[in-house]
C-alpha positions as CSV (number, residue, x, y, z in Angstrom):
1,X,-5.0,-56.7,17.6
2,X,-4.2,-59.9,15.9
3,X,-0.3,-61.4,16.0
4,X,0.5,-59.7,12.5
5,X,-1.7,-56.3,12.9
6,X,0.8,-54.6,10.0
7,X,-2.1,-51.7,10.0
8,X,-1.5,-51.1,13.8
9,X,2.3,-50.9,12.8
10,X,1.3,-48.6,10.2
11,X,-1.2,-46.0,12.7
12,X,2.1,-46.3,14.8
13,X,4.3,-44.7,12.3
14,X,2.0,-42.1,10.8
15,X,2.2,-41.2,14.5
16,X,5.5,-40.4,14.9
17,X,5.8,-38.5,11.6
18,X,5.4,-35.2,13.1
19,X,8.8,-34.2,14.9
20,X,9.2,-30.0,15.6
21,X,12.7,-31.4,17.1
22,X,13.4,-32.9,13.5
23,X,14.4,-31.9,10.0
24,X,11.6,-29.3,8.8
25,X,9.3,-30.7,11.6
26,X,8.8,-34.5,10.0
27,X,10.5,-37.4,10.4
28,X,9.0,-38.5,6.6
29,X,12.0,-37.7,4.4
30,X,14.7,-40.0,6.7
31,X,12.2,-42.7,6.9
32,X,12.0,-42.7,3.2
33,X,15.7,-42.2,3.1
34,X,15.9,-46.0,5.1
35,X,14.0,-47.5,3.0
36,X,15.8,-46.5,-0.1
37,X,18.9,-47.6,1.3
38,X,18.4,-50.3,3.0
39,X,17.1,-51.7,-0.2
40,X,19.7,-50.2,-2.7
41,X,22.2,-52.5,-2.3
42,X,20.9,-55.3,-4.2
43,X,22.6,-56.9,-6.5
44,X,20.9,-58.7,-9.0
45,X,23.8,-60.9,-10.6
46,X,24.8,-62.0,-7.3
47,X,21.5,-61.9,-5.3
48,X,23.5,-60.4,-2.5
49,X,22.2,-57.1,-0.8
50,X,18.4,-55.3,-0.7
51,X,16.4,-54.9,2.4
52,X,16.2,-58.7,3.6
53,X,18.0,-59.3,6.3
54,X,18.1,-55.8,7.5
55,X,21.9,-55.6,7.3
56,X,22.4,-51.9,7.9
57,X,22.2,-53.2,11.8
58,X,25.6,-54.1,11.1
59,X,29.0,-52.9,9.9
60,X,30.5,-51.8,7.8
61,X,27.2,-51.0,5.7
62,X,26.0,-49.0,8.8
63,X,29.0,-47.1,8.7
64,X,28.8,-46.4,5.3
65,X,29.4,-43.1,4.5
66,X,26.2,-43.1,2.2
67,X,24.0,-44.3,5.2
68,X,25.1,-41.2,8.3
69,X,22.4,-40.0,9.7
70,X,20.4,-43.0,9.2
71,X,20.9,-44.3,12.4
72,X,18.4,-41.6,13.6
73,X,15.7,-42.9,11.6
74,X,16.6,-46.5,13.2
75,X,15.7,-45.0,16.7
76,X,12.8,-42.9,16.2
77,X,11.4,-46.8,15.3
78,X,13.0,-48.8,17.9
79,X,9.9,-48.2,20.6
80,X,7.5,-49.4,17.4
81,X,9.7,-52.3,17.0
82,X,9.3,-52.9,20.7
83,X,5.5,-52.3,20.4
84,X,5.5,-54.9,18.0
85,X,8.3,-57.4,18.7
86,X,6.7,-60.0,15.9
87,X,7.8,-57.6,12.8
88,X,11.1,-57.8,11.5
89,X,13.5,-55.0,11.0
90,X,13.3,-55.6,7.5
91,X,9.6,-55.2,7.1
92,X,9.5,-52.2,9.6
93,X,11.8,-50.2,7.9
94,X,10.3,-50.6,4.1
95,X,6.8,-50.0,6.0
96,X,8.1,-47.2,7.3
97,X,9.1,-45.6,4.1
98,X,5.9,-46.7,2.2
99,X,3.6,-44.8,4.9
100,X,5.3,-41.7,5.3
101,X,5.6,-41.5,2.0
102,X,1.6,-41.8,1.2
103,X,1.5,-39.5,4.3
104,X,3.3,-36.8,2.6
105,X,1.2,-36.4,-0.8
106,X,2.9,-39.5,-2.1
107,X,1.2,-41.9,-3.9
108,X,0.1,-45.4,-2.2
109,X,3.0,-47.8,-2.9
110,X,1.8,-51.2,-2.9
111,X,4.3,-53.4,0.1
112,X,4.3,-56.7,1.3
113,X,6.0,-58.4,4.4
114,X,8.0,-61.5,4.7
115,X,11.5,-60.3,5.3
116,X,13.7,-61.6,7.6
117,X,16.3,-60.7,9.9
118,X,19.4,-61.8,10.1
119,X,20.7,-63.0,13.0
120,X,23.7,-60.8,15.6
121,X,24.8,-64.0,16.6
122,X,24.8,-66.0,13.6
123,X,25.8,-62.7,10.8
124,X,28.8,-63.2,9.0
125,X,30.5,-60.4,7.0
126,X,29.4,-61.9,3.3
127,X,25.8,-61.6,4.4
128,X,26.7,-58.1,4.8
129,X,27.0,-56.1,1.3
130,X,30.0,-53.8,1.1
131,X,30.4,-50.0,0.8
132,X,30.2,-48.6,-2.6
133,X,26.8,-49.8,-3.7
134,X,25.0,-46.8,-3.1
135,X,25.2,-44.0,-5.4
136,X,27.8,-41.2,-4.6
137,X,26.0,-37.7,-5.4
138,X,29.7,-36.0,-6.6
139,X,29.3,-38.6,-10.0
140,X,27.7,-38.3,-13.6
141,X,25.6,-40.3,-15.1
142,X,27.9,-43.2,-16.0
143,X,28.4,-44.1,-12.0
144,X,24.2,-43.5,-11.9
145,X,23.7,-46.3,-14.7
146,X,26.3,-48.1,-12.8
147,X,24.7,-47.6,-9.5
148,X,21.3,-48.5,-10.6
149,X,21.8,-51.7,-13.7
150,X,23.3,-53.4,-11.4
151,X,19.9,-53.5,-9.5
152,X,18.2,-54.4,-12.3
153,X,16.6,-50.8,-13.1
154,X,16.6,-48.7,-16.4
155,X,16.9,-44.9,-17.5
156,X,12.9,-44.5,-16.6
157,X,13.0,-45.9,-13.5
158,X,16.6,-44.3,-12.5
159,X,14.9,-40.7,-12.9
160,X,11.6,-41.7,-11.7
161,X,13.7,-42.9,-7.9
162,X,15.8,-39.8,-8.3
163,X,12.3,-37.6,-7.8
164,X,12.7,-38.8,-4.0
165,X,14.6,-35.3,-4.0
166,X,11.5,-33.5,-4.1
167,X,11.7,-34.6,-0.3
168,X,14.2,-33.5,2.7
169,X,17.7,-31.8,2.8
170,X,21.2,-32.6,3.0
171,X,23.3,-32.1,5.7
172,X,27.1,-30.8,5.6
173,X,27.9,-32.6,8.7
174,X,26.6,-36.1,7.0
175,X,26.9,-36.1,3.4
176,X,28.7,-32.8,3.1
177,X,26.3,-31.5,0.7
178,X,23.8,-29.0,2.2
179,X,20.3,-27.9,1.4
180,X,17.0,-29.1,0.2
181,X,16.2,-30.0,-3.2
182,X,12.5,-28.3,-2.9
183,X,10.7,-25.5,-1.5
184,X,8.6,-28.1,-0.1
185,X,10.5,-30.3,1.5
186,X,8.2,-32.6,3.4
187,X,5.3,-32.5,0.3
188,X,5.5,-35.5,-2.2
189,X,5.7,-33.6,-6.1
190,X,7.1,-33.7,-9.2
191,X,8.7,-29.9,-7.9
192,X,11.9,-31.9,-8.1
193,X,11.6,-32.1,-11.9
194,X,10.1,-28.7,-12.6
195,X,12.8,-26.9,-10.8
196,X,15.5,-28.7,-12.6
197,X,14.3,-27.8,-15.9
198,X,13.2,-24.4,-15.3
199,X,15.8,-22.4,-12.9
200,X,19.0,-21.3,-13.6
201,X,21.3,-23.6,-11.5
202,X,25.2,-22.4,-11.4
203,X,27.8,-23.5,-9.5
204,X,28.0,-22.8,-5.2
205,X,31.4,-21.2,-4.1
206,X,32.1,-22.2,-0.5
207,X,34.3,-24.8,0.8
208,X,32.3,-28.2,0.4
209,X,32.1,-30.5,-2.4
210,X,30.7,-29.2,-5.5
211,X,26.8,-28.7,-5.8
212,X,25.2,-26.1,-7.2
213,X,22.5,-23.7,-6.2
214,X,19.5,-21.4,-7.5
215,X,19.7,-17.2,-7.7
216,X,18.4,-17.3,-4.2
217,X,21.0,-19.8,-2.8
218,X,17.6,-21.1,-1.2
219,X,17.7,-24.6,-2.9
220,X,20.5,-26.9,-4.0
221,X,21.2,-29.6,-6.7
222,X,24.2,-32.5,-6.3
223,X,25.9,-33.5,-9.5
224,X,24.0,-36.3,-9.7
225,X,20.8,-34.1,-10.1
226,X,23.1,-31.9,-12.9
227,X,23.6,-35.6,-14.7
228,X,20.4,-36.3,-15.6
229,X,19.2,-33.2,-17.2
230,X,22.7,-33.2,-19.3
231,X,22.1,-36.4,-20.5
232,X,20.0,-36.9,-23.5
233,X,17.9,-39.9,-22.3
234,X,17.8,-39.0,-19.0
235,X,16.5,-35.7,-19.9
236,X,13.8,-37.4,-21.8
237,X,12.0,-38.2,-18.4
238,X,13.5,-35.5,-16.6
239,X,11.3,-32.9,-18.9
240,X,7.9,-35.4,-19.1
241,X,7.9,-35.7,-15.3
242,X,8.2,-31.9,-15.1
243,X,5.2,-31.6,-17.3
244,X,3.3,-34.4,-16.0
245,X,3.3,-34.8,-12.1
246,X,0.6,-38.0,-12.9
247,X,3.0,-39.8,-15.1
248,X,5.7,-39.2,-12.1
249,X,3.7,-40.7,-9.4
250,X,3.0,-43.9,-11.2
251,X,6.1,-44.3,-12.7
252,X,7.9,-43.7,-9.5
253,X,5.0,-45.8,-7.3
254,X,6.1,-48.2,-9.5
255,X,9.8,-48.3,-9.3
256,X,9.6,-47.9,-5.7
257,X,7.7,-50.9,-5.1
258,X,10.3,-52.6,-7.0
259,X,13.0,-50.6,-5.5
260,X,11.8,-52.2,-1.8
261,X,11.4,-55.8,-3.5
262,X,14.9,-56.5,-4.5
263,X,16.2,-59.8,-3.1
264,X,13.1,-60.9,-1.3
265,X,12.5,-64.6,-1.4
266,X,8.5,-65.2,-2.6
267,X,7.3,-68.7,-3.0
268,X,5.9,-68.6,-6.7
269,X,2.0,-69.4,-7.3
């Protein structure tokens, strides 16, 4: 193995993917979940936030509301991290995301290394971005659009990313939301979008925040999920995904890659 074996890294977490003791026996959906949120913070006015530096070590973002249960996923890699001592946090986490995400249907997202880690000893709170930069599922689509300009995305790539819910489940005791999105949960699809458009979604009465749920009370959508199919340019993509799952995992290979990007220093050729 050479010093920077990042396909050993790789054959390490397709290992671990499979987990009976774990949401729908895989660990895939809340190692995609890190990704995504370790990189969603960016800002790109500021060029604070994004996966460099592998901040969500630190408070308050790892005690963001927006990030429980994450600090699961952060264990199951610790004994690759120790494995592999040479990789940063940083690229572990987005490498993690990228091959459990190919490992689950997904498509292959093209990933780089080169992020750092900041330092416990030397972190200060501004190289920490604040709470309130990832999106809040309870909003419309003006907090989406809010949420996801000030990355630097637009309406296409916001409901390509938003297909991610064709993987995992929420929890009541993290989010307060429960249920999965999919019938599949641990299968990469464009299910996400075909069930949106084509079932009869109504309201859930119980006693957590307000979501809503199919005939079956099998599946769930959040608000957010509501807000893009109510919205006329949202819907646009919303129904083309639906009816093209090829178009879908491009577009969202694509906006992932730049999703996991953000804020990454790269000397220019």
């Amino acid at each position: 193995m050479t010093l920077h074996d990042y396909d050993a890294v790789a054959d390490d977490i397709r290992s671990i993917l499979k987990n009976e003791d774990w949401d729908d026996g895989s660990l895939g959906p809340v190692l995609v979940r890190l990704s995504w949120h370790a990189s969603g913070t960016y800002d790109h006015k500021t060029k604070t936030g994004g996966s460099n530096g592998a901040t969500m070590r630190f408070a308050p973002e790892s005690t963001d509301d927006a990030n429980a249960g994450l600090e699961h996923a952060r264990r199951f890699l610790e004994p690759i991290k120790a494995k592999h001592p040479w990789i940063t946090y940083a690229d572990l986490w987005t490498l993690a995301g990228v091959v459990a995400l190919h490992a689950m249907n997904g498509p292959k997202v093209a990933w780089r290394p080169g992020r750092s880690d900041k330092n416990p000893k030397t972190v200060t709170v501004k190289d920490i971005p604040p709470n309130g930069r990832l999106p809040d599922a309870a909003q419309g689509a003006h907090h989406v659009r809010d949420i996801f300009y000030r990355m630097g995305f637009n309406d296409q790539e916001i409901v390509a990313l938003s297909g991610a819910h064709a993987l995992g489940r929420c929890h009541a005791d993290r989010s307060g939301f429960s249920g999965p999105w999919t019938h599949t949960p641990t299968r990469f699809s464009n299910q996400y979008f075909v069930l949106l458009t084509t079932v009869k979604w109504t309201k859930k009465v119980w006693d957590g925040p307000e979501q809503f749920k199919d005939p079956d009370d099998e599946l769930m959508m959040l608000p957010t999920d509501m807000a893009l199919l109510h919205d006329p340019t949202f819907a646009k993509y919303v129904h083309l995904y639906a009816k093209d799952k090829e178009a879908f995992s491009k577009d969202f290979a694509a906006a992932y890659a730049k999703l996991l990007e953000l804020g990454i220093p790269r000397t220019k050729i």
